[in-house]
C-alpha positions as CSV (number, residue, x, y, z in Angstrom):
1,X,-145.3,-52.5,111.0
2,X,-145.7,-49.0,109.7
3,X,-145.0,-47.9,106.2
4,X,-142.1,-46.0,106.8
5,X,-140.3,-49.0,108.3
6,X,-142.0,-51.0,105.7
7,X,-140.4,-49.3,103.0
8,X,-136.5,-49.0,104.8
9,X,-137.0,-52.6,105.2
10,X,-137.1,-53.1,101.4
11,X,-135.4,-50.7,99.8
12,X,-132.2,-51.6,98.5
13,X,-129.7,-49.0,99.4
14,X,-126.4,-48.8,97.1
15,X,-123.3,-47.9,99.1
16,X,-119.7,-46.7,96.8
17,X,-117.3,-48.7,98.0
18,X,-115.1,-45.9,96.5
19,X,-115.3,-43.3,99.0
20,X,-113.4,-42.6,101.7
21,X,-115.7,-44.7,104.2
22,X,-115.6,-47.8,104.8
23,X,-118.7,-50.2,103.7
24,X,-119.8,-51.6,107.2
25,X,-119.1,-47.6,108.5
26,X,-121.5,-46.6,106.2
27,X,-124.1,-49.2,107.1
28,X,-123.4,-48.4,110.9
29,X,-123.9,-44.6,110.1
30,X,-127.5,-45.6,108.3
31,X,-128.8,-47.9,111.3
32,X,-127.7,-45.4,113.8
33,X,-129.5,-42.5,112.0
34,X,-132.2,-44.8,111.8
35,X,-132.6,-45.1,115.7
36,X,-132.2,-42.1,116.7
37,X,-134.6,-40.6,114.0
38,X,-137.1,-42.8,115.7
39,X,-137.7,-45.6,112.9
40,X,-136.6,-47.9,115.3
41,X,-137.8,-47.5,118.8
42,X,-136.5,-48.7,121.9
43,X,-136.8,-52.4,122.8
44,X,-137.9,-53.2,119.1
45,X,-135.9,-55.7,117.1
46,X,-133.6,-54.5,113.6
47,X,-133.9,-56.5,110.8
48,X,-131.6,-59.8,110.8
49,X,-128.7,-60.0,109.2
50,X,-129.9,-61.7,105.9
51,X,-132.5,-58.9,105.6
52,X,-129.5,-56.0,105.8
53,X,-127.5,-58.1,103.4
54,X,-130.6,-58.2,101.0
55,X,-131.7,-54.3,101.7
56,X,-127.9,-52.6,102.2
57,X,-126.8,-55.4,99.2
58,X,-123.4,-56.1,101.7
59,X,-122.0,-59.2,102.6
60,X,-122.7,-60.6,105.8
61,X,-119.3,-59.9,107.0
62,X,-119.6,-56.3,106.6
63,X,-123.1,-56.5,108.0
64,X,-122.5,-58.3,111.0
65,X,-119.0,-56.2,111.8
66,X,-121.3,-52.7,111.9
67,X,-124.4,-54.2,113.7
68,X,-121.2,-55.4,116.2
69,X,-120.1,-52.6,116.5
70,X,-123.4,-50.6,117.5
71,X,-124.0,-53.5,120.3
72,X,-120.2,-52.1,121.9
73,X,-122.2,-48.9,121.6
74,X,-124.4,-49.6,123.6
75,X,-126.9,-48.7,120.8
76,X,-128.0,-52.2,119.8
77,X,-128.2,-55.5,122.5
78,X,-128.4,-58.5,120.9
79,X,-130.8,-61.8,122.5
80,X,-129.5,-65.1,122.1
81,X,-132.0,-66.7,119.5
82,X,-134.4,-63.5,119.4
83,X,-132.5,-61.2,117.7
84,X,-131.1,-57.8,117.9
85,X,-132.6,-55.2,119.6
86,X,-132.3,-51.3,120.6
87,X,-131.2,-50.9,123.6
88,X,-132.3,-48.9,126.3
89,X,-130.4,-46.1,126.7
90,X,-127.5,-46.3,129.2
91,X,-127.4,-43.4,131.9
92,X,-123.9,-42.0,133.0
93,X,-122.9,-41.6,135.9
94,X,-120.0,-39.4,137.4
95,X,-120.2,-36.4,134.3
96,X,-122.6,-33.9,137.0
97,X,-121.2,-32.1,139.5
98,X,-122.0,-34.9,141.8
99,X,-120.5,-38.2,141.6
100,X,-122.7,-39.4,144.5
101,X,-125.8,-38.2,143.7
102,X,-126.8,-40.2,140.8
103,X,-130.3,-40.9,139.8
104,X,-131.8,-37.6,139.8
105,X,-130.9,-36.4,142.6
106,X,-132.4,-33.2,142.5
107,X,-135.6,-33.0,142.8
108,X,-138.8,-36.1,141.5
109,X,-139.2,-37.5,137.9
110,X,-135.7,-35.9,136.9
111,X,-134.1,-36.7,133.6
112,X,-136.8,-39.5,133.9
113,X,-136.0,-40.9,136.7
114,X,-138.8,-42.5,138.9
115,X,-138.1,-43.7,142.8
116,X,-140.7,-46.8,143.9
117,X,-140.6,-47.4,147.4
118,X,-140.4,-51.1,148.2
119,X,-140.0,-51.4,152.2
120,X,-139.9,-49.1,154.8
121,X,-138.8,-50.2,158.4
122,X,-137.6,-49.2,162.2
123,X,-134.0,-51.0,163.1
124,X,-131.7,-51.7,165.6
125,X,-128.3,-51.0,163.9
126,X,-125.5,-53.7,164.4
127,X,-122.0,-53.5,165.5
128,X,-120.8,-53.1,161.5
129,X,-123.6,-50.3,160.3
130,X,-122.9,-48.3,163.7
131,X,-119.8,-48.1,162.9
132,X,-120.7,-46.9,159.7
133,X,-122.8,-44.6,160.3
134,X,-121.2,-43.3,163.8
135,X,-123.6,-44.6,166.0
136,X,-123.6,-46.8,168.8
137,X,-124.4,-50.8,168.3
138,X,-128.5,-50.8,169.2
139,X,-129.2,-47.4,168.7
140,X,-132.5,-46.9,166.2
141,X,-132.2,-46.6,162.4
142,X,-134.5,-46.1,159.7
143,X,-134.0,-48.7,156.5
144,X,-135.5,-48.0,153.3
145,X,-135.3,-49.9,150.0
146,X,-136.4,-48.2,146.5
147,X,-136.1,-49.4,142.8
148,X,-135.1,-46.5,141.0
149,X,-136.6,-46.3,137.4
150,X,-134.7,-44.7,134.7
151,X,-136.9,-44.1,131.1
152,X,-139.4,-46.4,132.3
153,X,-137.0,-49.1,132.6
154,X,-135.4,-50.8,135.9
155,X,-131.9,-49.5,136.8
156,X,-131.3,-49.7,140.5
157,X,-132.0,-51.4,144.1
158,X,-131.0,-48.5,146.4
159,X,-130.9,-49.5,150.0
160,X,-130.8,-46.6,152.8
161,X,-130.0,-46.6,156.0
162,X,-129.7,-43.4,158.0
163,X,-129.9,-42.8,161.9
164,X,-133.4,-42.3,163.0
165,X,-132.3,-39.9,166.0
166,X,-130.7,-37.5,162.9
167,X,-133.9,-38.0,160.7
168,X,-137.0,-38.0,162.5
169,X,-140.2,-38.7,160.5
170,X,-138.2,-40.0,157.8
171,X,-140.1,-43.0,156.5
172,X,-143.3,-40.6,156.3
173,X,-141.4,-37.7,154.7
174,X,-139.6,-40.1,152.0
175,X,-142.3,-41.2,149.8
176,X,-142.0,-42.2,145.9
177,X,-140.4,-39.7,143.8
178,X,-139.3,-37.6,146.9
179,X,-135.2,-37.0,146.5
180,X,-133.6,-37.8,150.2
181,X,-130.7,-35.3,149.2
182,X,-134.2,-32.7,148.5
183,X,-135.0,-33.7,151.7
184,X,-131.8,-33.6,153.9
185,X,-131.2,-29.9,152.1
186,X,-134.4,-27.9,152.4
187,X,-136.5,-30.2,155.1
188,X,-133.6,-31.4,157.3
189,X,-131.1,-28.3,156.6
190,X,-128.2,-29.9,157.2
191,X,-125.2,-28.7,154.6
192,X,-123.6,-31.4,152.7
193,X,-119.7,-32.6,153.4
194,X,-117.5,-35.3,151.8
195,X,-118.6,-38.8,150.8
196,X,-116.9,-41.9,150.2
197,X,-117.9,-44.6,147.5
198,X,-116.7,-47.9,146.7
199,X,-117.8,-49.7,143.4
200,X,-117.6,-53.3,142.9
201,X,-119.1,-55.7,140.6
202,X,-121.4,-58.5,140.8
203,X,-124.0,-60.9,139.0
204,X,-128.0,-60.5,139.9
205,X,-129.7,-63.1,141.9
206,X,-133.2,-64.6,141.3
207,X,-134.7,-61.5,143.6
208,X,-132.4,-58.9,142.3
209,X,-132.8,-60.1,138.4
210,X,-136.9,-60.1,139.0
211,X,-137.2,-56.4,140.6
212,X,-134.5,-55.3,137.5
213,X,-136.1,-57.3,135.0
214,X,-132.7,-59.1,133.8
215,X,-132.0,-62.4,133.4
216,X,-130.5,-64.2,136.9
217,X,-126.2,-63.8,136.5
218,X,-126.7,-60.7,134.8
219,X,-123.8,-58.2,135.2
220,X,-124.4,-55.5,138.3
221,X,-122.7,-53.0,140.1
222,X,-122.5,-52.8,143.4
223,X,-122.4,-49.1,144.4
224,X,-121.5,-48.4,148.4
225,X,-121.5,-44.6,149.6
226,X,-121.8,-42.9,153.0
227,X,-121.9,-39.1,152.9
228,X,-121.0,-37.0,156.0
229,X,-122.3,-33.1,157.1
230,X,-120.2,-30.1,156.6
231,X,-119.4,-31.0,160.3
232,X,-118.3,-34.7,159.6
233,X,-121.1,-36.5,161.2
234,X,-122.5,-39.0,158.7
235,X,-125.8,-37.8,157.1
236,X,-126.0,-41.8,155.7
237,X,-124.9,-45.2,154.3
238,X,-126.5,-46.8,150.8
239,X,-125.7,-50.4,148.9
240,X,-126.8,-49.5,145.4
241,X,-127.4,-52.6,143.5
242,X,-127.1,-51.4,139.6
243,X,-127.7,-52.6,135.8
244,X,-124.6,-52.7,134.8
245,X,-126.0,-52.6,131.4
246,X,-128.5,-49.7,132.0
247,X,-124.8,-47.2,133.9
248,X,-121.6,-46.5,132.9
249,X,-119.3,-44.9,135.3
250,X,-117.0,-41.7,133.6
251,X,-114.2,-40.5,135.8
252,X,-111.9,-38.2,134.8
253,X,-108.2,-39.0,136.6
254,X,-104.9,-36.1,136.8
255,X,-101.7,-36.9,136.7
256,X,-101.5,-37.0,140.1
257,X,-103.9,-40.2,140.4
258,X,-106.6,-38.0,142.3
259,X,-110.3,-38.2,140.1
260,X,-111.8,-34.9,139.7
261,X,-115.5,-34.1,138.0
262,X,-116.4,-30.7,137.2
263,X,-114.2,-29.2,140.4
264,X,-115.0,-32.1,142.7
265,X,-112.1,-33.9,143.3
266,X,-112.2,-37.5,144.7
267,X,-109.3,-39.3,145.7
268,X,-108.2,-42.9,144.0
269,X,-106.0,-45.2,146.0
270,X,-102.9,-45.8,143.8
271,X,-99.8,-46.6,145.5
272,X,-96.6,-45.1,145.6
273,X,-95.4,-47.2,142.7
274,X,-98.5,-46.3,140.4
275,X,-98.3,-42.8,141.4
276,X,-94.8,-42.5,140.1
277,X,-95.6,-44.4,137.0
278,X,-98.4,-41.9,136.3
279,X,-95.7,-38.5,136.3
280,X,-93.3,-40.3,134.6
């Protein structure tokens, strides 16, 4: 333990319950500034709640309502019979000009993200994924599975499919940290059109939880997309398997039920009903 930690540890802060904040606000305000200064790093525990009382000189109430509150933060996570921890830092999704194109998808090792391929293979596609993807049932596609890595940390099972006849090479041209949407733009050349997601949630089985490094019936979304050419003709079809405690989805919805981010606009499927609720 270094001396700097040491020494917030043990000091006894005094709080005035006369200002205008509230007691546990101030504590939160002091842990939080504490984190993000660095004194805690990510993945290390916070002193328990008997060692705030004794430092901050606060009831455990008041303690355990601004630790509480961090966790719903998403700053703290606590561990059954460990302790609290910081958390690892969530990533948001749906705030860049792409909804679709999460996890870097600009270019390798963006905003920390890291691609691992984990299987690479030559398929027949069934009756359900031609469909998909536009294809007929038999004709040859190319599957690829990657974990995606976000600040060092497991975040996503991304599974690809595309058809091999539109993607030649693929499978030696997609490589760890290499961005598909890098390659379909400057190596493939094809222009990007419309795409369609569906988000659903889920819990992680014994394979899933081991490759994310979470606990078996942890919380996951399931993220489906296919995304089309200018011209229509589906570029390809993904199954994300996500963290739902590493992503958090931001949309921003009009009046109108439609969600638009940054000038894209996505359509939400309200019903008449809903919709008329939303201009009233």
């Amino acid at each position: 333990m270094s001396a700097e930690k040491s020494a917030l540890r043990q000091k006894r802060h005094t709080f005035d319950s006369n200002t205008n904040g509230l007691l546990y606000l101030q504590l939160e305000t002091e842990l939080k500034q504490a984190i993000l200064d660095g004194k805690y790093g990510v993945g290390e525990r916070i002193p328990t709640e008997q060692e705030l009382c004794q430092s901050f000189g606060m009831s455990r109430i008041t303690v355990r309502r601004a630790v509480q509150d961090l966790v719903e933060e998403g700053l703290l996570n606590k561990v059954q019979g460990r302790g609290t921890f910081v958390a690892v830092p969530k990533h948001v999704l749906g705030s860049s000009e792409s909804l679709g194109r999460g996890f870097g998808g600009n270019g390798p090792g963006d905003h920390g993200t890291h691609r691992l391929i984990l299987e690479k293979s030559a398929e027949h596609a069934d009756k359900e994924l031609a469909g998909i993807l536009g294809i007929s049932a038999g004709d040859d596609i190319f599957y690829i599975r990657r974990l995606i890595i976000e600040e060092d940390y497991p975040m996503a099972i991304d599974n690809l499919f595309v058809a091999a006849a539109m993607f030649p090479d693929l499978p030696d041209l997609l490589l760890d940290d290499i961005s598909f949407y890098r390659l379909i733009d400057e190596h493939y050349q094809y222009e990007f059109g419309d795409e369609s997601l569906t988000l659903d949630a889920s819990t992680a089985r014994g394979d899933e939880g081991q490759l994310l490094q979470c606990p078996t019936g942890s919380p996951l979304f399931i993220l489906r997309k296919s995304m089309a050419r200018a011209d229509g003709k589906i570029l390809h079809y993904s199954k994300s398997i996500i963290r739902a405690d590493r992503v958090s989805y931001h949309f921003d919805v009009n009046r109108d039920g439609r969600i638009i981010n940054r000038g894209k606009d996505f359509a939400l499927t309200v019903d008449d009903a809903e919709r008329q609720d939303r201009k009233s």
